[in-house]
N, C-alpha and C positions, 0 to 999 in steps of 0.2 A: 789493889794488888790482885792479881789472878789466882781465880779458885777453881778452876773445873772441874766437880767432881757433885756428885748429885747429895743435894740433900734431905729432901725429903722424898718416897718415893710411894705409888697406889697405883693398888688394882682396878680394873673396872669388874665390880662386884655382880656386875650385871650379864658378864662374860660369865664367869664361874657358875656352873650349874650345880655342882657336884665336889664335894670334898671328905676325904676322910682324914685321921689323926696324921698318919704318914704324910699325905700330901701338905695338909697346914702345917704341920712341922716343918718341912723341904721350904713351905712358903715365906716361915717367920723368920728360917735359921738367911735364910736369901737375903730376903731384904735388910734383916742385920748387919750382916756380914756385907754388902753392899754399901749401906749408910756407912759405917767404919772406916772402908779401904775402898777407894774405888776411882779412877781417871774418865770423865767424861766431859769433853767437850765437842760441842756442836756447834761447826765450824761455820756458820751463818750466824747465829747469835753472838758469838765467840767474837767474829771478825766486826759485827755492829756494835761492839762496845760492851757487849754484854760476856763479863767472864768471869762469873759463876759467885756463890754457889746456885745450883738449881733443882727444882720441884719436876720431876717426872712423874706424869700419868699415863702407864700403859693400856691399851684396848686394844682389843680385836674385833674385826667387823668386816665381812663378805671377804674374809681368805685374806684380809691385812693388815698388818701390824701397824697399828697409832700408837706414837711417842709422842706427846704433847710436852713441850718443854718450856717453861715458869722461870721466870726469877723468883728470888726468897718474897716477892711482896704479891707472888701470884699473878704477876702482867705474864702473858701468855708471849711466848718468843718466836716460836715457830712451832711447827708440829710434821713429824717426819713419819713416814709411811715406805713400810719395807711388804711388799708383798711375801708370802709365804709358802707360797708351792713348795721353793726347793727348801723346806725343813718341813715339808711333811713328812717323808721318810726318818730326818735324824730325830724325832717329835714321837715316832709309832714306836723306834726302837730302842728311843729314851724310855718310854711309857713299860713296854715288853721287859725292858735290863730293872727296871726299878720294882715293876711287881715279881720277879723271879728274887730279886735281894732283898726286900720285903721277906717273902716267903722261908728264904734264907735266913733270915737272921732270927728265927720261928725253931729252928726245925735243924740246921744242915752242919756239917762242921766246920770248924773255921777256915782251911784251906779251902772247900768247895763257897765260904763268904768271899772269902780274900779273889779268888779265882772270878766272881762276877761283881764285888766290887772293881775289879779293874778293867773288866769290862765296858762297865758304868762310867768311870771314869774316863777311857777311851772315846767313848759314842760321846760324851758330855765336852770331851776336849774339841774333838772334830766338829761337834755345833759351834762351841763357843768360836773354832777360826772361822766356820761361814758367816757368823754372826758382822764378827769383825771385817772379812770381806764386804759382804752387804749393806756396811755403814760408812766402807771406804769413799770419801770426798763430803760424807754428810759428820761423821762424828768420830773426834780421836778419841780412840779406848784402848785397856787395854787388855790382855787373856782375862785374870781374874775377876775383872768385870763384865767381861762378855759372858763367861762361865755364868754367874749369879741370875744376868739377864736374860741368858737361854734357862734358867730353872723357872724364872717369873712366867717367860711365854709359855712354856710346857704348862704350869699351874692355869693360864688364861685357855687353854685348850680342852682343860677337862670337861667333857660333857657327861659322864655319869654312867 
C-alpha cells in the first residue's frame, strides 16, 4: 500500500555552523511537525516501485540543495538537487522577519507581534510555493510540507 510521506528526516550537521535556542527550537518544532503530517512523494522512486515511507537527508553544498532520499531500510533511491539562487532573497528575508519577531516577542506589544508575525508568515508562504514549484515533475508535496522544508533549509543556511 502506498505511503508517501517521509519518515524519518536529518540534517547535515556539517552544514550548520551556528545555532542559537530560537533557531533549534524552529528546527525541532519542523521536523516534528513534518514527521507527523506531511505528503511527499518522489516521483522517480514513487514510479520505480518505491512508495514510501521515506528517510530524507538534507544538504547543502556549493549554493545546492541535496535531498537524498531512502527507503525505511536505508537503500538510497535517488538523490535530488534544487539549486538555490532563487531563495536567496526569500532565505535573507526569512532570516531579517524572524530576528525582528525574536526581538519582538522580548520587548514589543502584541499588535506590533501579531503585525510581524504575519509578515513572517507571508515571506514563509511565498517560499514554501517556490519550494513546491522547484520540485514540480521531481516530487508531489504539499503547502504544509513545503512550509516545514523551507524552515529545514533556512536552519542549513545559518552560517553564524
Amino acid at each position: 500500500m502506498a505511503d508517501p510521506r517521509i519518515s524519518h528526516i536529518e540534517l547535515d550537521d556539517t552544514t550548520i555552523l551556528w545555532r542559537n535556542a530560537d533557531i533549534e527550537q524552529e528546527r525541532r518544532i519542523a521536523i516534528f511537525d513534518l514527521i507527523e503530517d506531511n505528503l511527499f512523494k518522489p516521483l522517480r522512486a514513487f514510479e520505480g516501485g518505491h512508495e514510501g515511507p521515506y528517510h530524507l537527508h538534507l544538504s547543502v553544498r556549493d549554493g545546492r540543495l541535496s535531498m537524498q532520499v531512502s527507503d525505511e531500510k536505508g537503500t538510497e533511491l535517488e538523490t535530488l538537487v534544487l539549486g538555490l539562487a532563487r531563495f536567496r532573497r526569500p532565505i535573507r528575508e526569512y532570516f531579517a522577519i524572524c530576528e525582528s519577531y525574536y526581538q519582538a516577542i522580548r520587548k514589543a506589544t502584541a499588535q506590533e507581534i501579531e503585525t510581524i508575525d504575519m509578515a513572517r508568515r507571508g515571506i514563509h508562504n511565498d517560499a514554501a510555493e517556490l519550494l513546491i514549484e522547484r520540485l514540480d515533475g521531481k516530487v508531489e508535496t504539499d503547502h504544509p510540507t513545503a512550509r516545514r522544508l523551507f524552515t529545514l533549509i533556512c536552519v542549513l543556511h545559518i552560517r553564524g
